[in-house]
N, C-alpha and C positions, 0 to 999 in steps of 0.2 A: 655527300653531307646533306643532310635535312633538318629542317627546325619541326619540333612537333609541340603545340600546345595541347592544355591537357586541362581539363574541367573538372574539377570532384566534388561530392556536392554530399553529407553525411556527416556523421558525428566525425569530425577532421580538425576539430580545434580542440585546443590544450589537452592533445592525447599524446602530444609527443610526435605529431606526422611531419612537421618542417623539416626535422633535424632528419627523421627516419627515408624523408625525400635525398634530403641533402648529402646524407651518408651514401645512399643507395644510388645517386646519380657520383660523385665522387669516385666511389668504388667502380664504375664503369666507363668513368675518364670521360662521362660527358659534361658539358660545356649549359651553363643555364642560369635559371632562376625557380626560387618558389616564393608566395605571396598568401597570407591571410586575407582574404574577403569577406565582407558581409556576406557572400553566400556562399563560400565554401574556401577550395584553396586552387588556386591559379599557379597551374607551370608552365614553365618552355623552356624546349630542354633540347640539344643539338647534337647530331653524331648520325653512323652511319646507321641505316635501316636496320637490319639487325639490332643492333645497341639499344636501337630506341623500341624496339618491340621487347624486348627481353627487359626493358626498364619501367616499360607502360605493364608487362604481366607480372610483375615485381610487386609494384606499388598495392596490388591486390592480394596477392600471393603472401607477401610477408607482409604487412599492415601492423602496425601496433593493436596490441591484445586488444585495448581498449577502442580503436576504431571502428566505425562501420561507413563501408563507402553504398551510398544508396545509388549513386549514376558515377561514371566515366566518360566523360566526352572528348574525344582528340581530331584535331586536325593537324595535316602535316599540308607543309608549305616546303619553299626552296631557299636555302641558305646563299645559293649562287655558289658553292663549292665551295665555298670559306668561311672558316670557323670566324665568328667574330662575336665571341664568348671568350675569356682567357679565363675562366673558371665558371662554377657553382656558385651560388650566391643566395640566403635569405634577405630577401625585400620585403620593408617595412609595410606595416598592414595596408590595406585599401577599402575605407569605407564604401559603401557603393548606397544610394538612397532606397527605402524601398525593400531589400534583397534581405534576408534571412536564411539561417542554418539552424539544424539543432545542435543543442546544447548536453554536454556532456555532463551528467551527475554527480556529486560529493563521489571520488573514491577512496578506498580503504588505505594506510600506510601500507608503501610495497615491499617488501624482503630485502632490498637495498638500502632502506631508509631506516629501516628498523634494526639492521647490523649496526648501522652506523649511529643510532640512537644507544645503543648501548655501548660504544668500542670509544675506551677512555679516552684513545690517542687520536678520534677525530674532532674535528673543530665543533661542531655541532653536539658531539657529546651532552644527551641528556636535554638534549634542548627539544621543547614543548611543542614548536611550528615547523619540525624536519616534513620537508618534503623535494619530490621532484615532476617530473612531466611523467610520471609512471601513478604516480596518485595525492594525493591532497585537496582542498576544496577548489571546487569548479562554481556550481548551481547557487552555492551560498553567498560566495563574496563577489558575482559579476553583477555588475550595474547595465552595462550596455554590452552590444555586441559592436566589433568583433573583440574578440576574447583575448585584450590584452590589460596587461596589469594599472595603466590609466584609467583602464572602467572598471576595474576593480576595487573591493574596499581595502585593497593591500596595496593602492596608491599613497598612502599618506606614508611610509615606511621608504625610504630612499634606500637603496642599498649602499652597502658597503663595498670598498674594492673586491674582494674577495668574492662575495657575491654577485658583483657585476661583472666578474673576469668570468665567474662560471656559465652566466646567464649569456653571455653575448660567445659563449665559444660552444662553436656547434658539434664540436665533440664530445659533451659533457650533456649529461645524464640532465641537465638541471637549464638546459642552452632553451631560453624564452620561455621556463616553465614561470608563470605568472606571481604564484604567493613564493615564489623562492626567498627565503633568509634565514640569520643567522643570530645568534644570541648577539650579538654586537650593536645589528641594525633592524633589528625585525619587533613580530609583539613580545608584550613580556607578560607571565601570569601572576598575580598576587595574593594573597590572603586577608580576608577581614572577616574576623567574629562579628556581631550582628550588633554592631554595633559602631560609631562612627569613628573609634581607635581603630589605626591601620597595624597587624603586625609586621614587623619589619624585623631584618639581618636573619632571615631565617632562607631555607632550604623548603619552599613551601611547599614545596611536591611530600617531603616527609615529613613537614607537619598537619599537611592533611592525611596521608594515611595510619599517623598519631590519633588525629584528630578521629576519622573513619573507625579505629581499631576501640577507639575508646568509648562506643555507641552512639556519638554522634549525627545530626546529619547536615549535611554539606550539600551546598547546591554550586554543582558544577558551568562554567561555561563552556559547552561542549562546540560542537561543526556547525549547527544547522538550531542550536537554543539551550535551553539550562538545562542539567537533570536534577534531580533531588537523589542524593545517593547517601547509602545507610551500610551498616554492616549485614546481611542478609540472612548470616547464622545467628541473630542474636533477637531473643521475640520482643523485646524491651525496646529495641529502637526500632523493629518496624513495624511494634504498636502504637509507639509513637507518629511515627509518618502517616500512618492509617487515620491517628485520630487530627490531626494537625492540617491531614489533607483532604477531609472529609470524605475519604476513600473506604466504605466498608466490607465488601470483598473481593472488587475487581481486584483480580491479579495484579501486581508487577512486576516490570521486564527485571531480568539480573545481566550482569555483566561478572566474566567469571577471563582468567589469562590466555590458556589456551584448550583444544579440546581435551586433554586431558583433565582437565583441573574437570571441567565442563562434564566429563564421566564418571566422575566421583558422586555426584548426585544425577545425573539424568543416563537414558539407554541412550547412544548415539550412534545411527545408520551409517552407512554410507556416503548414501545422497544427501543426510541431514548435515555430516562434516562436510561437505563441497559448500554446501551453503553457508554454514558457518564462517569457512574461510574463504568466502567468493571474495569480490571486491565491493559488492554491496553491502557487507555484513550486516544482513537485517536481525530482528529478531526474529528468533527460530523456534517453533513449539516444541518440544520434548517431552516426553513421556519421562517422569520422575521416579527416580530410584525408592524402592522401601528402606527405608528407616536412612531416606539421604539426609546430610547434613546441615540444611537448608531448613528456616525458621517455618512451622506450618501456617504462620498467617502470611506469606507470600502469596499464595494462592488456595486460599480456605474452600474445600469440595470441591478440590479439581487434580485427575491425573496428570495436568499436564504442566510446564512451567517454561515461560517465555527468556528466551536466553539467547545472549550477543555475545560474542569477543570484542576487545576492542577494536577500535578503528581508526582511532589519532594517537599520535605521538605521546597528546596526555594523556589518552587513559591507558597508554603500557607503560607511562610510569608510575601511574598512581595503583596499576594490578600488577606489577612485576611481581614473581614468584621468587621463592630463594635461588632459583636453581640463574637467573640473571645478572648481570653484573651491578643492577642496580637496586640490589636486594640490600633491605634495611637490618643488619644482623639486631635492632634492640626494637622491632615488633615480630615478636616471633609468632603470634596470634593473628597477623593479620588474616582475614576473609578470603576464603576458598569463593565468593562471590560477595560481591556487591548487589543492593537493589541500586539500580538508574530508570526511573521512572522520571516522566515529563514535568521538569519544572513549572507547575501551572497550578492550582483550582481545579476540582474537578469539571472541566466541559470550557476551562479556558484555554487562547490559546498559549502557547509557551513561550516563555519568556526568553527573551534574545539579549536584551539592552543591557548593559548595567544597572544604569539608573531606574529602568523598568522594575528588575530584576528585585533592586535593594527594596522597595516599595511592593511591591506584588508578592514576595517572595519571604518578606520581614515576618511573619508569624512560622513559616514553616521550615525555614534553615533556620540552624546552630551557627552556621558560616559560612561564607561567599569565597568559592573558588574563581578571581575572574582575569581575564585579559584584554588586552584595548583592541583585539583586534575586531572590526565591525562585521554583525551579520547581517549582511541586506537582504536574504530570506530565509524566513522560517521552514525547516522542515523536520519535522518529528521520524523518531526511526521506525523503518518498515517492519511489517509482521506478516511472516511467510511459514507455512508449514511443510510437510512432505506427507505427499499422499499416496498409499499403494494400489495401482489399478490394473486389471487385467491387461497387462499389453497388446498391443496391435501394431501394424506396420509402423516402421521408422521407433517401435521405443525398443530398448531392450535387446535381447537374444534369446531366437528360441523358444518363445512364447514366454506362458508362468506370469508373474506379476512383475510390475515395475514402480518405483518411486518416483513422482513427481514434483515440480515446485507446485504450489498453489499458494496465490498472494491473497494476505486479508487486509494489510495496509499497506498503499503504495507510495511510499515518501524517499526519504535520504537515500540513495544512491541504486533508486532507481527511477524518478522525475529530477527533469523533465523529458528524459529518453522516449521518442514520440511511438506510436503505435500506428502502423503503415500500413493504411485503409487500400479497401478492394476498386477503390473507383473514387476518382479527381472531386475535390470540395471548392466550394466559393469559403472565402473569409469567415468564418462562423465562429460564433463564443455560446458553448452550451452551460449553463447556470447549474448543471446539476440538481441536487436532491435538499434537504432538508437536515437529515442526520448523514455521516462520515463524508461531509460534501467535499467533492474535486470539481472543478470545472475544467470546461477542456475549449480549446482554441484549435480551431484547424487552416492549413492552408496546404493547399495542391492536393496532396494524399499524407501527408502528416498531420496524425492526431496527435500533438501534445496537451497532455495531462495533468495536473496539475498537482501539486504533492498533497497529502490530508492536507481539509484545512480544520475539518471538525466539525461536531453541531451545530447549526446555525439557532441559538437559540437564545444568544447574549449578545451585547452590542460589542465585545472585544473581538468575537470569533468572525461576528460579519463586518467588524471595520478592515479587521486581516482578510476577509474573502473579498475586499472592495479594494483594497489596495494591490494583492497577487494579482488581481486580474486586469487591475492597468500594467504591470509588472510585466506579465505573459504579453499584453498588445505591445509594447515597444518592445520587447525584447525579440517580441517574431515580426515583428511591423505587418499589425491585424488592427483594420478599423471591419466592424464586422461587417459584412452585409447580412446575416443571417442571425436570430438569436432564439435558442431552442431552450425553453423553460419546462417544468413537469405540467401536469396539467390540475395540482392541487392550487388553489387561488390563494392559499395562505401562508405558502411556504414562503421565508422569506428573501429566498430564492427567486420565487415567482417575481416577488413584490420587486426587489431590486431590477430585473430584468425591465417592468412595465416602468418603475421608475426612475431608470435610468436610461433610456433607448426610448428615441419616438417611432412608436411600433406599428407594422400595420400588417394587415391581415393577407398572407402571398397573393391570395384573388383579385388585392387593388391595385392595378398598376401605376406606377407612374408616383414622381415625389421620391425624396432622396430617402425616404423613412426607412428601418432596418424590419425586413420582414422578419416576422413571428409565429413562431411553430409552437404550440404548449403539447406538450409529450406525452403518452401514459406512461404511467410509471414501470409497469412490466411491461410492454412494448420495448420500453427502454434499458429494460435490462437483458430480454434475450438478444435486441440488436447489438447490444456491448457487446457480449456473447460472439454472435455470426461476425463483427467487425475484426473482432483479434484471432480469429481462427481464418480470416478471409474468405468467405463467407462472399460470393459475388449478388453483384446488387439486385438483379431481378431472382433469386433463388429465395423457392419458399422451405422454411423447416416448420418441423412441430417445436414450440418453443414451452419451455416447459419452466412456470417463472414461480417458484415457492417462497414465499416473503412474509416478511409479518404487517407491514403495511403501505397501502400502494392506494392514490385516489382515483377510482374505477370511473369509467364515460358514464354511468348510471347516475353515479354521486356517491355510491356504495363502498365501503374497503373493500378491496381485493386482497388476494397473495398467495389464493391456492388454483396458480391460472393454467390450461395448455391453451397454445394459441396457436394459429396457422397465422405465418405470417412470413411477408420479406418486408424490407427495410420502411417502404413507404407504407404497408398499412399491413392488419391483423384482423382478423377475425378469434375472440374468446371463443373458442371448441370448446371445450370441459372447465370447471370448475366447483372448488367445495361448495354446497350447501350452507346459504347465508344462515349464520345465527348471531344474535343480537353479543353486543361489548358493552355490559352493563357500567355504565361510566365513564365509556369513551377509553382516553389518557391513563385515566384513573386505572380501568381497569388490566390496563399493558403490565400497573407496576401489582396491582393485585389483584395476581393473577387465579385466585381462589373463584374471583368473579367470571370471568371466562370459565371456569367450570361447571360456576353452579348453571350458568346457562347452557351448555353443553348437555348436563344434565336435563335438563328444563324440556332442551329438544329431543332428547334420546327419549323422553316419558318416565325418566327416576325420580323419584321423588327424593326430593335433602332432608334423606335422617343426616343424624350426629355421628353415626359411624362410620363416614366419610371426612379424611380429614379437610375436604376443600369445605366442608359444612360447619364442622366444627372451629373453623377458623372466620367464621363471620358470626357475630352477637344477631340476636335476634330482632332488633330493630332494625339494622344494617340488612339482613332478609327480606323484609317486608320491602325495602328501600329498592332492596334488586329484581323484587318478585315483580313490584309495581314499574319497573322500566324496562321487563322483558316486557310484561303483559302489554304495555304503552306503547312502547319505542321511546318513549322518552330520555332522553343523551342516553342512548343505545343504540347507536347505529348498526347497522348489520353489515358484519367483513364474512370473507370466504377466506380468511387468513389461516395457512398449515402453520405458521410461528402460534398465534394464538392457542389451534388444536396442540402444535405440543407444548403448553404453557397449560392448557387443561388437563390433560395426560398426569403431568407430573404434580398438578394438587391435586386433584385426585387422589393419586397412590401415596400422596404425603410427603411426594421429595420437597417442594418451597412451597408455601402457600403466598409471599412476596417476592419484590425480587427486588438489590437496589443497584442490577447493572443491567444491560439489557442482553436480554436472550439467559441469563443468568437461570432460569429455569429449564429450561432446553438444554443448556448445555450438564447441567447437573443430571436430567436425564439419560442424556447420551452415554455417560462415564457408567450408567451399570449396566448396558450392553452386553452383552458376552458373545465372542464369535461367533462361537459352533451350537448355535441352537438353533435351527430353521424354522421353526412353528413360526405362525402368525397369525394374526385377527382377517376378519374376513370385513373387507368393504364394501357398500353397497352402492351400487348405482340407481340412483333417484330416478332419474328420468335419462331416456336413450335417449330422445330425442336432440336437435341441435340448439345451444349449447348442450352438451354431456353433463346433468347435476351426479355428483360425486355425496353421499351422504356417510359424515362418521358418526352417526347414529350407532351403528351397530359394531363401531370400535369401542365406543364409550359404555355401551351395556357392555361388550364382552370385558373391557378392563374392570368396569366395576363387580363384575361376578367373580373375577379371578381374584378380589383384591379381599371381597369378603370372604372366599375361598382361600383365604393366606398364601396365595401364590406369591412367592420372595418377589421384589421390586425387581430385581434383573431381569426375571424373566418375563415380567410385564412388559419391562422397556421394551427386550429385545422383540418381543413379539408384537408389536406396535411398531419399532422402525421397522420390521422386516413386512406387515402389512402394507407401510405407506411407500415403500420399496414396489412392492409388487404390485402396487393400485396403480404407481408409475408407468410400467412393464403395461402391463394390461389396458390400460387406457392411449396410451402408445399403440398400441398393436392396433387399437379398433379407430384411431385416428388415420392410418397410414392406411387399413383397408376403406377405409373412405378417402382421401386425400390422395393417396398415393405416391406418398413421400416418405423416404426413407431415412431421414436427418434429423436430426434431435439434438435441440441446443437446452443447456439444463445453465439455468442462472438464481439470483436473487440471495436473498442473507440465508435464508433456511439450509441452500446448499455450503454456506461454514458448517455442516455438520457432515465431517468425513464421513461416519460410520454409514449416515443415509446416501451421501454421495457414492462413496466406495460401491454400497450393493443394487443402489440405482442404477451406474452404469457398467456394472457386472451381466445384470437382468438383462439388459437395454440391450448389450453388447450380446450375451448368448441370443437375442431374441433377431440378429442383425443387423440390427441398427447402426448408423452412423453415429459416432455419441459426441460430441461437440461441450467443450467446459472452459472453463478458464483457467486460464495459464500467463497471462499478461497483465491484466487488472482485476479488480475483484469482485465473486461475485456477490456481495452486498451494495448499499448502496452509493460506494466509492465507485461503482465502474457506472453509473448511470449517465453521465455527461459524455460518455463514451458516447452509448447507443445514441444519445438525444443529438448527438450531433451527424451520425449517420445519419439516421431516420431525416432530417431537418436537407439534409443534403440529397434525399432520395426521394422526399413528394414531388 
């Protein structure tokens, strides 16, 4: 007889591991306990040597879907020959001071929950908050660690017998699952038109999909915040939402029942259904069907359209299809999808509260779907695409292409799931970026990251980025010693970090002050990059960081950078050829100005038969002629987002734009595969840095365009030059440097088309090619890097 303890230390709370311990030492007749800890889960478990080795490769072996065990640690001791256990036993949590685990994410309703949501003769029937220890909210409703229902916001809700008989029996699906309840005892959801009459004695679930079917729009209280949800085949109400929301063509997200409905308007992969029905259910880009059924102001000049199933109890009641048992036979009209787009303002953040809600939200819903049960964190739903890339070892069979995830926004129900760094951190809180900010918090070799929190450009957005990140410090018990900020002085990013942390410079020792790293900004993104691909700390890659704006060690915008670099420092190799941003800000949103400068430097002179020319009055000319010529608010970027913002006014796709990147990407969409021609780019100067000039893309686009060459094949031969300018400058880096690895980051690379054939190039030419696949590469994965880098001076 032996006693063995057992250490586990990973995502091991509210995944269902107690019960999965419990069962699994039971079934082996051994004799023990398990225990939640602040830092992971504690066993001790008795029986003979065998038993116990067959029970310790067990707990790994079979683990719940949703675990992940990062360490195992066991030591075995002597019983004295006698059992002196008369059973298995879960033992009540143990806070421990200090000590920290990660935290499991919002999961998706699990195939059990959802029989049962529909099956008349269970108790739960139709009820709104069905879940178990297989999925339901985690990240949203936990106030403290460890991860029981007291630090939860599903403490104020007592259970019922029935519910406490499930939750305390460890054979039951539902045995310590936290938000467990039941209509009886648990939330309840309501209906109120917009106005301070409550409706009552209704079935509200089918008076809002009344309400839905009838153009209205309803703003939902969803997992993790509100949506604004409309009928999405109908152009009436989600022109309305457009003008209400001050939303002019940015896309938005739909929610549709299951893939099928989902095929009816979009193509759907393979890989794109796994993701759809992962347990994250993000939004998922799709390529949209012709002549689909889906209102064309969804998404105005764009093939693609962002799309989720649902992922709570409410929203498969509110999307049931006829073919369910909870199908409304007297809306026979209801929406093959729903818009659920973020209950906010545009560039606020989303609303959670109620009362927030009724007030925030009072111009743009028709009526308030809501429930009392509390969100204590906001997290907007993720936006993930699938991308086909030549495969190489470990993807696929057999060679050919394979599909990838690739994440553009990392929120619900995949933060705060940590990102498991190459090498040990001190305490560190990276501030991130300015625009899609995350901040991220490390301890040991756990990067956690933090869900969107948004632009930081309003006081709503940065009072939620000041709040999450005391949120993150208690929740992982981080006082930082370390704080890595961009190195732009204005971000308010920056400003918070200087004004909130007595900072001091790593060179002065001595004094309790939190030293202070300010970042570059592409530094910071290929280190995201080499951090989520593991990436060891003293290895140098070619980092290859395409962005549209980044403030340079010069003072200068950057974004069209290679760099040689490992974690603590970089050297800029190559870069585009600065030309002036006639008006700064100004000129991001029109983006005609970036062209006429463009021009300016290629030596074209702006006739009118250009439509980037034609689209600025004649004194607005003179305005830009005199702050190229000057520099005045014209600073000079080396930005490839800018170059393709010139591109596309130029040839006449936008000569504004009022989303960002919204030019670029309307460029991208007339593409066409199989055309290999390209522009030819020239290289300014060999010399070290490598000047990159699009001089001689911008004469050739504009010859081709007076030459009525269709706009596709413009595009295409433009991305397939800035493709191959990649490839080629690559090759003459690595015969200098003599590296073989290539990390490709920053916003520019959201554009699959240039992604896909950059590391096609890169990859024929034998490169190592390094992307992301964990966080994103725009400026959400930047607190990543800066917190590496910060941890490797």
């Amino acid at each position: 007889m032996m006693l063995r303890r057992i250490h586990i230390t990973g995502v091991v709370q509210g995944v269902g591991f107690r019960p999965f311990v419990y069962q699994l030492a039971t079934r082996a007749r051994l004799g023990g306990w398990v225990a939640n800890t602040s830092s992971g889960v504690d066993i001790e478990v008795e029986g003979d040597a065998a038993a116990l080795d067959a029970f310790t490769r067990a707990l790994s072996d079979e683990k719940p879907t949703l675990a992940r065990i990062d360490s195992l640690q066991s030591q075995d001791g002597s019983s004295n020959g006698a059992a002196h256990f008369a059973g298995f036993e879960i033992r009540a949590s143990v806070p421990q001071a200090g000590a920290f685990q990660p935290i499991s994410p919002d999961i998706s309703i699990c195939p059990d929950c959802l029989r049962e949501l529909f099956d008349p003769h269970d108790r739960r029937y139709r009820y709104p908050f069905i879940n178990c220890t297989n999925c339901g909210p985690r990240f949203t409703i936990i106030r403290d660690i460890p991860y029981d229902r007291p630090l939860t916001t599903m403490r104020d809700f007592a259970m019922c017998d029935d519910c406490a008989r499930e939750y305390h029996d460890p054979l039951n699906r539902r045995f310590h699952a936290q938000p467990v309840a039941c209509a009886k005892c648990g939330p309840k959801i309501w209906l109120e038109p917009n106005s301070e009459f409550k409706i009552r004695n209704y079935d509200f679930i089918e008076q809002t999909r009344r309400i839905l079917a009838a153009g209205h729009i309803v703003a939902i209280k969803g997992l993790g915040g509100f949506h604004l949800a409309c009928d999405a085949t109908n152009d009436k109400a989600v022109m309305k939402l457009r003008e209400r929301k001050g939303r002019v063509d940015k896309p938005f997200a739909l929610m549709a029942y299951d893939v099928a409905a989902v095929e009816s308007f979009c193509f759907v992969s393979n890989a794109e259904r796994v993701l759809l029905e992962s347990h994250a259910r993000p939004i998922v880009l799709l390529r949209r069907r012709p002549n689909a059924p889906i209102s064309e102001h969804i998404a105005p000049h764009n093939d693609f359209l962002g799309v989720m199933l649902p992922y709570t109890p409410l929203h498969y009641l509110l999307m049931a299809d006829g073919k369910s048992a909870n199908a409304d036979p007297g809306i026979p009209n209801f929406p093959t999808a729903l818009v659920m787009t973020s209950g906010n303002y545009s560039e606020e953040p989303i609303a959670t509260d109620n009362a927030d809600a009724r007030e925030r939200l009072a111009n743009l819903a028709d009526y308030f779907l809501l429930h009392d049960r509390d969100i204590e964190t906001r997290a907007d739903d993720s936006v993930v695409r699938v991308i086909s890339l030549p495969s190489e070892a470990g993807e696929g069979q057999g060679g050919g292409w394979v599909g990838v995830e690739y994440p553009l926004r990392r929120s619900r129900g995949y933060a705060p799931y940590p990102v498991k760094l190459p090498f040990a951190t001190r305490p560190t809180l990276a501030v991130g970026a300015e625009l899609k900010n995350t901040f991220c918090v490390t301890r040991e070799r756990y990067a956690f990251l933090s869900q969107h929190i948004g632009d930081l450009e309003n006081f709503p957005t940065l009072e939620s980025f000041e709040q999450q990140i005391e949120h993150f410090k208690r929740l992982f018990r981080i006082e930082p010693e370390i704080i890595a900020h961009d190195l732009h002085p204005e971000y308010l990013s920056t400003k918070y970090a200087k004004t909130n942390y007595e900072l001091r410079t790593p060179a002065l020792a001595g004094g309790a002050r939190v030293a202070n790293y300010a970042i570059q900004h592409h530094h910071a993104h290929i280190a995201s990059c080499m951090a989520e691909n593991n990436v060891p700390r003293d290895e140098r890659v070619i980092g290859i960081a395409l962005d549209g704006t980044g403030y340079g060690t010069d003072g200068k915008i950057w974004g069209g950078e290679f760099l040689i670099t490992n974690y603590a420092h970089f050297t800029r190799a190559a870069h585009l050829a600065y030309v002036p941003l006639p008006g700064g800000d100004v000129g991001i949103k029109r983006v005609y100005r970036g062209a006429l400068a463009h021009l300016h430097h290629a030596g074209i002179t702006w006739d009118d038969d250009l439509p980037c020319v034609a689209a600025c009055n004649e004194t607005e000319r003179g305005v830009i002629r005199h702050q190229i010529e000057t520099g005045f608010n014209a600073p000079l970027t080396s930005s490839m987002g800018r170059l393709f913002d010139a591109i596309a006014a130029i040839i006449g796709v936008r000569a504004t734009i009022n989303y960002e990147a919204q030019a670029a990407i309307e460029l991208e969409h007339l593409v066409v595969e199989d055309l290999e021609a390209a522009y030819q780019v020239s290289i300014a100067n060999y010399q070290f840095p490598i000047e990159i000039d699009p001089a001689s893309v911008i004469r050739a686009t504009v010859a081709d365009y007076r030459k009525r060459v269709p706009p596709w094949v413009i595009a295409s031969k433009f991305h397939n030059a800035v493709a191959l300018m990649l490839r080629d400058v690559a090759v003459m880096l690595r015969e200098r440097e003599g590296l073989n690895r290539v990390a490709l980051s920053g916003g520019v690379f959201q554009n699959v088309t240039l992604l896909t054939r950059a590391v096609a190039l890169l990859r024929d030419a034998n490169f190592d090619v390094l992307i992301h696949r964990l966080v994103p590469p725009n400026d959400a994965g930047i607190s990543l890097g800066q917190a590496a880098i910060a941890n490797a001076i």
